[in-house]
C-alpha positions in Angstrom: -15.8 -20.9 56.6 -16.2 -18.5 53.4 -13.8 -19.7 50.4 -12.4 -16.1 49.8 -11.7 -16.0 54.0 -9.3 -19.1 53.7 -8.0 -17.6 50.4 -6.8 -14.5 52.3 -5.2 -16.5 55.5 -3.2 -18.8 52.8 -2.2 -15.0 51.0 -1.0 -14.2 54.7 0.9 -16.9 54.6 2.5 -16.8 51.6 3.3 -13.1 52.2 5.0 -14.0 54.9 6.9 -16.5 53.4 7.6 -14.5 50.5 9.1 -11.5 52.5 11.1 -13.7 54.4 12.6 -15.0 51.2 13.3 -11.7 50.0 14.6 -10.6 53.1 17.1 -13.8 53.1 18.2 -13.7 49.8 19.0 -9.9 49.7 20.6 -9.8 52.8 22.5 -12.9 52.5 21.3 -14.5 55.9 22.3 -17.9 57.2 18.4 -18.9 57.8 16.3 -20.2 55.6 13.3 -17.8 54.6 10.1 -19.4 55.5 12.1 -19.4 59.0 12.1 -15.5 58.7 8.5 -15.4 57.1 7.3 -17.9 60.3 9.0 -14.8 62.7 7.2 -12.6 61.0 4.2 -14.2 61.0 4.5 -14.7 64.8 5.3 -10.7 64.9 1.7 -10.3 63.4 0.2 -12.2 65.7 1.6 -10.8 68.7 0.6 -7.5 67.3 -3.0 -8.5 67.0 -3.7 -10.4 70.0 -3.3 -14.3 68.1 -4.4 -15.4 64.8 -8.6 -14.4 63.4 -10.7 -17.2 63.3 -10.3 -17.7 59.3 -6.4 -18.1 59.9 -6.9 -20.5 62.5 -9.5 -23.1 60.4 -6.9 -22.6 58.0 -4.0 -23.8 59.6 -6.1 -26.7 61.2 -7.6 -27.4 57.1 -3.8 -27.2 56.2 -2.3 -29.3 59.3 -4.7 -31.9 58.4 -3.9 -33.0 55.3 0.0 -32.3 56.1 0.7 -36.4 55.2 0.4 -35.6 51.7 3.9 -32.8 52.7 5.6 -36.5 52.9 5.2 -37.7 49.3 8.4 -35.2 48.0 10.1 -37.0 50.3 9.3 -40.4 49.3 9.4 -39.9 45.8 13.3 -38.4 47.0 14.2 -41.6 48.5 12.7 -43.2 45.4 14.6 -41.4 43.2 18.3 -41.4 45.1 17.7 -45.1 46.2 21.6 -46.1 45.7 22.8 -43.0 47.9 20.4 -44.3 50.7 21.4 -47.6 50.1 24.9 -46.3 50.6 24.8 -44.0 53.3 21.4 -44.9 54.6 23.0 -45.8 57.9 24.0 -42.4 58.4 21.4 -40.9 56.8 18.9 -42.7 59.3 21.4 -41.7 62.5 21.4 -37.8 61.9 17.7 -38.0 61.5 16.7 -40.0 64.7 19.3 -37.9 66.6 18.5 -34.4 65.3 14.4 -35.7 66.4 15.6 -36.0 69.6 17.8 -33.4 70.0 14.8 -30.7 68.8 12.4 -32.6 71.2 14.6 -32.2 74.1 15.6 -28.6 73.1 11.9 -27.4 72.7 11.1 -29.4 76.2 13.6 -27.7 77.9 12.9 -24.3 75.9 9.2 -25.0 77.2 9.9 -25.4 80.5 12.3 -22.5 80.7 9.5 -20.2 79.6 6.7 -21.8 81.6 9.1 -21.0 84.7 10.1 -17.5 83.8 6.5 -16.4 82.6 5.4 -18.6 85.2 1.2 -18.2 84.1 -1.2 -20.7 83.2 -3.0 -20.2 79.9 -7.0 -19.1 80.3 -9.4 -22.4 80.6 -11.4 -23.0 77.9 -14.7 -23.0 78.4 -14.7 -25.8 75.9 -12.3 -28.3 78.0 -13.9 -30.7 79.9 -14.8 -30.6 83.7 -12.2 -32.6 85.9 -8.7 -32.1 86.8 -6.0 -31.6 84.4 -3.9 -34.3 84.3 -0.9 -32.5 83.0 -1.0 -29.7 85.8 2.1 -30.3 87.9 1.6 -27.8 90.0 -1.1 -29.2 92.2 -1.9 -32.8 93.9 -5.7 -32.5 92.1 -4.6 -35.1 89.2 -2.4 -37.0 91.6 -5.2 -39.1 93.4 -3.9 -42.3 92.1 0.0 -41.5 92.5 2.5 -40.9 94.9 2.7 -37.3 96.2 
């Protein structure tokens, strides 16, 4: 992918992040802004028909590398040691139950929409021949289990 093609989908990005900031801050919402910018972004992309193939090998250059997101937050724990050491109980308890929470929240949230749009996605022409073994809607990928 061309350098200045990725520079432009990161400037998208950051647009969108920015605006959402602004948007935030000056009208005093209780969200955070790249939350807003993210809605936005997702507003373009509806608009357009999904994201161009530069903003996609973007996203997938920037998920990639998204460990090194992590080391702010060790260096954190690093640097309040004590307070973890204190509260790390608690700490560690809002953080495994808040994980599970959003999992179960965007499971049902997915199935909720799966049911009321009620469509299957396109097939690739890229997947692989042979049933899909998440497809709940048909015995195909069932062989092996009870029906």
């Amino acid at each position: 992918m061309p350098e200045f093609a990725m520079v432009g989908a990161l400037a998208t990005l950051v647009v969108c992040q920015l605006i959402g900031e602004i948007v935030v801050h000056g009208l005093h919402l209780p969200v955070p802004g790249p939350v807003l910018g993210l809605l936005l972004l997702v507003g373009w992309f509806a608009l357009r028909g999904g994201p161009s193939k530069e903003m996609a090998g973007t996203a997938d250059g920037i998920l990639s590398n998204l460990s090194l997101l992590f080391v702010p937050a060790a260096v954190g724990i690093v640097q309040h040691g004590q307070r973890f050491m204190t509260q790390g109980t608690a700490i560690v308890l809002a953080l495994f139950g808040s994980s599970v929470l959003t999992i179960a929240v965007t499971a049902y949230a997915f199935l909720w929409a799966d049911r009321r749009f009620g469509g299957k996605a396109p097939a690739s022409t890229t997947e692989s021949a042979g049933p899909d073994p998440f497809d709940t809607d048909t015995d195909v990928g069932n062989a092996g289990g009870k029906a």
